[in-house]
N, C-alpha and C positions, 0 to 999 in steps of 0.2 A: 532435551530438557530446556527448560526455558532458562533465560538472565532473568535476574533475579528483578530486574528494573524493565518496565516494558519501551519499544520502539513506535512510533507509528512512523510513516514516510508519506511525503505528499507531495504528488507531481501534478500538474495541468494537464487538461484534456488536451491541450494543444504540444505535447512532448514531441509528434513526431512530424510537427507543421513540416519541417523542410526534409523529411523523407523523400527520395525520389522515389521511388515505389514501395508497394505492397512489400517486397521482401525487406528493401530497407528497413522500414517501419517494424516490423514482427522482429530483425535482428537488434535494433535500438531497443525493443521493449523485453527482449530477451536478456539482456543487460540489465533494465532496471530491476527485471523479477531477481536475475542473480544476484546483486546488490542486497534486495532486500530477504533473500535466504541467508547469504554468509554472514550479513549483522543480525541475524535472528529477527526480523521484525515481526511485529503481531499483526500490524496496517497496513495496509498499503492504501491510500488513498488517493482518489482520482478525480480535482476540482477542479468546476468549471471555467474554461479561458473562452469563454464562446468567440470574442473579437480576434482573437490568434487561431482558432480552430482552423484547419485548411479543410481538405477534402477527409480528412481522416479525424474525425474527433472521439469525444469520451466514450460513446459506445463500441469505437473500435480499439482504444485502449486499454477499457474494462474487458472486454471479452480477451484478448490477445492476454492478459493481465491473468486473469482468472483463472483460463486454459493452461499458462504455466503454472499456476500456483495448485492446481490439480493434482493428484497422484495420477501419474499414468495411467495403471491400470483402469481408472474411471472418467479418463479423459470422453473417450468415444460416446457412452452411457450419457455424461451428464450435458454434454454440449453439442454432440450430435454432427449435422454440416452445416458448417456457414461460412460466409463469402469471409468475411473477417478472417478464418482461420486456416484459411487457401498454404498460405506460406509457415506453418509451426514447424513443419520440420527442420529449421533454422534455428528453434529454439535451441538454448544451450541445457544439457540438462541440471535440476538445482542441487540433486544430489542431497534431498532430505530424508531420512529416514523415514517416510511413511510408516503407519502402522494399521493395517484395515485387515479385514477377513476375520475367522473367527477369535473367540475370548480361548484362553488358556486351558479353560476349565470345562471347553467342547459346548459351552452351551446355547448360549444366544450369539448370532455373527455380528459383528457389525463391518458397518459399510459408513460411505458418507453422501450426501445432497447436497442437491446447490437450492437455496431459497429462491425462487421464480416467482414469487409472489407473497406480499405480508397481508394476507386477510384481520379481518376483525373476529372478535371472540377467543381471539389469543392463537389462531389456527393461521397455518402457512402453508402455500404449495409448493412441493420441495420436486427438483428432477433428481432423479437418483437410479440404479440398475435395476429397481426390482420391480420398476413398468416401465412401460414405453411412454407410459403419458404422467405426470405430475402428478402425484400424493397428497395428499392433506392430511397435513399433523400436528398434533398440539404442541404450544411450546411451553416448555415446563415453567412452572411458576421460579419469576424472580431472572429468566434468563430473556435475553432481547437480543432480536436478530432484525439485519436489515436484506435487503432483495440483492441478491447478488451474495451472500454468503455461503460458506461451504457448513455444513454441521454434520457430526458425528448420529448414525440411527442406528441403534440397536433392534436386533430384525430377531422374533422369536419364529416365526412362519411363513416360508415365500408363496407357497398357496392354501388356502389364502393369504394375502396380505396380511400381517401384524407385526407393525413397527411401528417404534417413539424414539422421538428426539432426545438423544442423551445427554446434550451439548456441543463441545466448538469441538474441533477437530485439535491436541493439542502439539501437533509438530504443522510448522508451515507456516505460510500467514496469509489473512482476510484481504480481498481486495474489494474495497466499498468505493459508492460515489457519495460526494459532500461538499458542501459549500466550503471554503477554507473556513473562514471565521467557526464555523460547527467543526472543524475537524480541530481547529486549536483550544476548543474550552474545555477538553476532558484533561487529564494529570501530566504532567510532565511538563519539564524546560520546554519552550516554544522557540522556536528559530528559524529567521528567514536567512536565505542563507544569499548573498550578493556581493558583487566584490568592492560594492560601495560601503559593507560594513565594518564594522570593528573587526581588526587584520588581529586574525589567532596567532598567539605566542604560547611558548610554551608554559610561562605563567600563568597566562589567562588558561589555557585548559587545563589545570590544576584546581583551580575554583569553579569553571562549568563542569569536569565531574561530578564535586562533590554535590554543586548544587543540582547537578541530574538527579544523582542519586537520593537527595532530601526530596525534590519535587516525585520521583517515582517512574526514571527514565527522560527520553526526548521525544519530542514531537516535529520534525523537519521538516523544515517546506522548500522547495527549488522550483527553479524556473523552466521556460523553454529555450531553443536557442535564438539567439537575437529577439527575446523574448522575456525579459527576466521577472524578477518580484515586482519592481518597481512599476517599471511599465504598465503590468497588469491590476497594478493597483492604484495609478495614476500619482506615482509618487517621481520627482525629480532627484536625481542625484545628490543634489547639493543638500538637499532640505535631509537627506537620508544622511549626509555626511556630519550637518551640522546636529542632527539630534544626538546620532551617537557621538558626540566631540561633547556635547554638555548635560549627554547622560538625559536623556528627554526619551520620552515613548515617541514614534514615529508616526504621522499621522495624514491620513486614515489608518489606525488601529486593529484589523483584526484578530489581535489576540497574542502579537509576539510577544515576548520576554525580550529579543534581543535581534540585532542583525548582524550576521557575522559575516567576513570575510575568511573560507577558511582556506583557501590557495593565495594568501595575498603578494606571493612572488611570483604568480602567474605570467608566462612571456607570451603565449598564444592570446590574441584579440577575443579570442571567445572558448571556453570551458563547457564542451559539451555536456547536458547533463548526466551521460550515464558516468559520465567520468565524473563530476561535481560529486555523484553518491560515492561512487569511493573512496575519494580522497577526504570528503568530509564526514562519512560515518567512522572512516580508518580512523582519523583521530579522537571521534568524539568517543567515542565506543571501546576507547583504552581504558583500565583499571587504575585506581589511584594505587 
């Protein structure tokens, strides 16, 4: 079941820049998926750091990303082989309830799709188990999907072919790509999260609950390592210090509400990100 307040999360293509290999990288990104199952998120988002990207950028995050956020059993089906996905068995498992195969009521099965492609006329190429090659199917009026999504198909006949789109899949979470500033303008508290921000107390997160909760959840953005918000948004330390000291938006702007420091007694030089997700969804994501 879902919180009642949605999550999105949002990491840079460049999360696993100082990976020393292929497995590193897959067991770092294994982390971020588990983060973003145990606080329930709905997003997972993946924008672009082109100048931090190393040998490993967004297409290998998204896919690494994707693949765990998969149910298993449609792992193989919708992703198939590829060089990205050499090292998953690393992955940690997320331990979500999936729910897929048939309806209660013996009648129509459903299964899920990955959107592979957003055509026009409101049709999408979806990979999914019930070909070997990409489907085309309509997306029902009033729902919007983007390329890399997973969605729920309700399948009335495997030969021939007859399935529609019934909607989003509702246990697990989306893994999209997007521009920051695009991932920060839909609903919720927006927050970059640096250790150059306003240092969380336990007062202050008294008042960013409730105003989660008025806004309609959080939107969190992190960095990479030796890497952070700032940097990649050509912001200086001080200029970040001094906005939040006189309550100023931070500028270039896109789209925060706020910059927070949430490890502000931090002794280690640098907070990896997979750890940054936990320690600052842990506290955001308490109940008032």
């Amino acid at each position: 079941m879902r919180t009642e307040d949605g999550l999105t999360i949002c990491v840079p293509s460049s999360v696993v820049r100082e990976a020393e290999d292929d497995r590193e990288a897959t067991r770092k990104l294994g982390y971020v998926a588990r983060a973003a199952a145990v606080f329930r998120a709905d997003r997972l988002v993946v924008f672009p750091d082109a100048e931090g990207d190393g040998r490993r950028g967004g297409e290998y995050v998204r896919t690494v990303l994707g693949y765990a956020a998969t149910p298993p059993e449609l792992r193989k089906d919708l992703w198939g082989q590829r060089d990205e996905l050499r090292y998953v068995g690393v992955l940690p498992p997320l331990r979500v309830p999936w729910r897929t195969g048939s309806t209660p009521s013996g009648g129509e099965s459903k299964t899920q799709g990955l959107v592979t492609e957003v055509g026009p006329e409101g049709r999408v190429r979806v990979n999914s188990p019930l070909r070997e090659h990409p489907i085309s199917l309509l997306v029902p009026s009033g729902m919007e999907v983007e390329q890399g999504e997973r969605v729920t198909i309700r399948v009335s006949s495997r030969e021939p072919v007859r399935a529609r789109i019934a909607g989003k899949p509702e246990e697990g979470f989306q893994v999209v790509a997007a521009d920051l500033s695009e991932a920060l303008a839909g609903d919720g508290l927006s927050v970059a999260t640096s250790r150059h921000g306003e240092a969380l107390s336990v007062s202050r997160l008294g008042d960013l609950v409730s105003d989660a909760r008025e806004a309609g959840g959080y939107t969190v953005a992190f960095g990479a390592p030796e890497r952070g918000l700032p940097e990649m948004l050509g912001l200086s330390p001080d200029r970040i210090r001094a906005a939040v000291a006189d309550g100023r938006s931070v500028e270039p702007d896109p789209g925060f509400d706020l910059w927070l420091n949430t490890i502000p007694a931090q002794a280690s030089e640098v907070v990896r990100t997979e750890e940054a997700l936990f320690a600052t969804l842990g506290s955001l994501t308490l109940t008032e």
